[in-house]
Phi, psi and omega in degrees: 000162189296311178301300183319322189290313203252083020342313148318324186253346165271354149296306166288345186252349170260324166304310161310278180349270176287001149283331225251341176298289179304353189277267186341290170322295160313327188263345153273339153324293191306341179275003160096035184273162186284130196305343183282310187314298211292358170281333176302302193302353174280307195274326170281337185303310199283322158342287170320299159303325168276007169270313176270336167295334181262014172247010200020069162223202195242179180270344177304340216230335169324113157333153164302326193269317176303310160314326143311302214277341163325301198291325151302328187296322187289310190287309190261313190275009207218319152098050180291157173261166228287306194298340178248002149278340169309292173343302175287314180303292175335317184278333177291308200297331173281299198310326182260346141288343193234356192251334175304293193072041181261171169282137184224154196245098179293000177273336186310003213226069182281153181299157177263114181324138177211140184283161167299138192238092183287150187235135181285125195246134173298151198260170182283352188275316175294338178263340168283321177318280225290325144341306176282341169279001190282120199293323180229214177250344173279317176285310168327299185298319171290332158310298206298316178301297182307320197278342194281321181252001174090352206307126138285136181276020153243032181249329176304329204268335195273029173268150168214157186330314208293332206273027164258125190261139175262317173298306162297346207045042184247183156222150182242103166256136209242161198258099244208000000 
C-alpha cells in the first residue's frame, strides 16, 4: 500500500539522515571551523533534508528546479536576507560535493545579490566623548584598545598581561 511505502522511506530516509548529518559535521570539523559554524552547517543540512523529504525525493536524487525552488522557499516563504541564503547556496554546493560526492555545477545556484552595507566612522571628537564616558580606567583602557588597535572583541577579552611588551611596544594577539 501507498502508506506502508511512505513509512518505509521515512524510515529509510531519518536514517539516511543522520549518517549525512553527522557526514556534514565531520568534514567541516576537519576544514577546522568553529563549532558555532558546524552547528549551523548541521542546521542547514537537516533543513535541507527536510526539503527534499517534503518533495519525497532524496538530495541524491533532487532536480536543479527543485534546489531552486528551495533557495526561493528560503528568500519568499521564510524570508532570509540575501548573505544568508548565500550561505545556504555555499552549503548546497559543499553538501553535494563533498558529502554526496557529486559533481554540482554552482551556476544552476546564482548568488543572490547582497547590499552594501556602508559603515560610518566616527570623528575624534565622538571617540574622545565616548573615552570619556567610561566610568573608570579600565573600561577606558579597553576603548582605547579597541580603537587604537583595531581589537575585536573577542581578541580584547581574550588579551592578557603577559601578551603586553612594554619594552618592545608591541601586544601579542592571539587568534582565539
Amino acid at each position: 500500500s501507498l502508506r506502508s511505502k511512505n513509512t518505509i522511506f521515512l524510515k529509510f530516509f531519518t536514517g539516511l539522515r543522520k549518517i549525512k548529518v553527522e557526514k556534514v559535521k565531520h568534514l567541516t570539523e576537519l576544514r577546522n571551523l568553529r563549532d558555532s559554524s558546524i552547528a549551523y552547517y548541521a542546521k542547514m543540512c537537516n533543513n535541507y533534508l527536510d526539503w527534499c523529504e517534503s518533495l519525497d525525493v532524496t538530495p541524491e536524487t533532487i532536480s536543479a528546479d527543485q534546489v531552486r525552488d528551495y533557495i526561493l522557499h528560503l528568500k519568499n516563504d521564510l524570508g532570509y536576507s540575501p548573505r544568508t541564503i548565500n550561505t545556504n547556496r555555499s552549503f548546497i554546493i559543499f553538501f553535494h560535493c563533498y558529502v554526496l560526492l557529486q559533481t554540482f555545477d554552482k551556476r544552476i545556484l546564482p548568488k543572490q545579490k547582497e547590499d552594501v552595507t556602508v559603515h560610518t566612522r566616527l570623528t575624534i571628537d565622538e571617540i574622545k566623548k565616548m573615552i570619556d564616558s567610561a566610568p573608570n580606567l579600565k573600561v577606558r583602557t579597553m576603548i582605547t584598545l579597541l580603537y587604537v588597535c583595531g581589537l575585536r572583541c573577542s581578541e580584547l577579552v581574550n588579551l592578557r598581561y603577559t601578551d603586553i611588551s612594554r619594552s618592545a611596544k608591541q601586544i601579542h594577539i592571539r587568534n582565539i
